[in-house]
C-alpha positions in Angstrom: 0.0 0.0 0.0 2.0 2.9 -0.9 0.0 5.8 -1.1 -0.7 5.3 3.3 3.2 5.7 2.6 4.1 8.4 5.8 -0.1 8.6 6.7 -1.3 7.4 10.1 -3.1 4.6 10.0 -2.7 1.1 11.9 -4.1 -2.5 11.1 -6.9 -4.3 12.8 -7.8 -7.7 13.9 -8.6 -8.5 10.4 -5.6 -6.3 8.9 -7.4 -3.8 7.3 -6.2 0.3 7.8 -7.8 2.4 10.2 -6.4 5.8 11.0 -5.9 6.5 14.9 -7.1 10.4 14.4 -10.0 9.6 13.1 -10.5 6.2 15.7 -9.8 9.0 18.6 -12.3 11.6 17.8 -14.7 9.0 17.6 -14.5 8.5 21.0 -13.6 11.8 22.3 -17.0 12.7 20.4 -18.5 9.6 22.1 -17.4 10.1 25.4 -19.1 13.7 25.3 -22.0 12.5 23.9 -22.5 10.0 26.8 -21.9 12.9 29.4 -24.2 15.2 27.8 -27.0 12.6 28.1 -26.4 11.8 31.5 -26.2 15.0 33.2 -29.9 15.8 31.1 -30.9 12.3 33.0 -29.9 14.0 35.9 -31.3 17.1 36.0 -34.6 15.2 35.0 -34.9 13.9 38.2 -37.6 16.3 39.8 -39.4 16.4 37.0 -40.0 12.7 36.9 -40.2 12.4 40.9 -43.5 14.6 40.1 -45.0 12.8 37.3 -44.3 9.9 37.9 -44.9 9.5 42.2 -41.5 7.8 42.7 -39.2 8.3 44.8 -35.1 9.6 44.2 -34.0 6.1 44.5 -36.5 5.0 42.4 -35.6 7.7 39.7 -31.8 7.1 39.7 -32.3 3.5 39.6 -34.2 4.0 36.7 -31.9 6.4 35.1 -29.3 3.7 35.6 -31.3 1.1 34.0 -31.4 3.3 31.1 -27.7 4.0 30.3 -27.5 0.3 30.6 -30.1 -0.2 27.6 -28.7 2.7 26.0 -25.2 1.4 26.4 -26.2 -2.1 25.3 -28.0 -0.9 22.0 -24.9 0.7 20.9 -22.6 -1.5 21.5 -24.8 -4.4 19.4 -25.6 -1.3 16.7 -22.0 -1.0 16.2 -21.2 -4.8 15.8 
């Protein structure tokens, strides 16, 4: 392959290119992403203390059991 001659890039698994720039702000864009949605979770907790009667446990284990789902579906979307 000589035109990724001097390029970043690295091999996988199955030996085919990948560049590490591009690999890293995949997760650094990722990673924010994931904040982001929890700290709206979070800041959703009164309002769903109210409309839903539960209590904070209740809410943050809910908000729990959501990340998990969330974290599950993406990790079998990107498979």
């Amino acid at each position: 392959m000589p035109e990724l001659m001097g390029k970043d890039y690295s091999k996988d698994i199955h030996g085919n290119h990948y560049f590490r720039n591009v690999m890293f702000a995949m997760i650094l864009i990722g990673t924010f992403a994931g904040m982001l949605g929890q700290t709206f979770l979070s800041t959703a907790y009164p309002t769903l203390m109210d409309k839903f009667n539960i209590s904070l446990s209740t809410a943050q284990g809910q908000r729990h059991g959501t990340c998990l789902l969330m974290e599950l579906w993406f990790q079998y979307q990107l498979i």
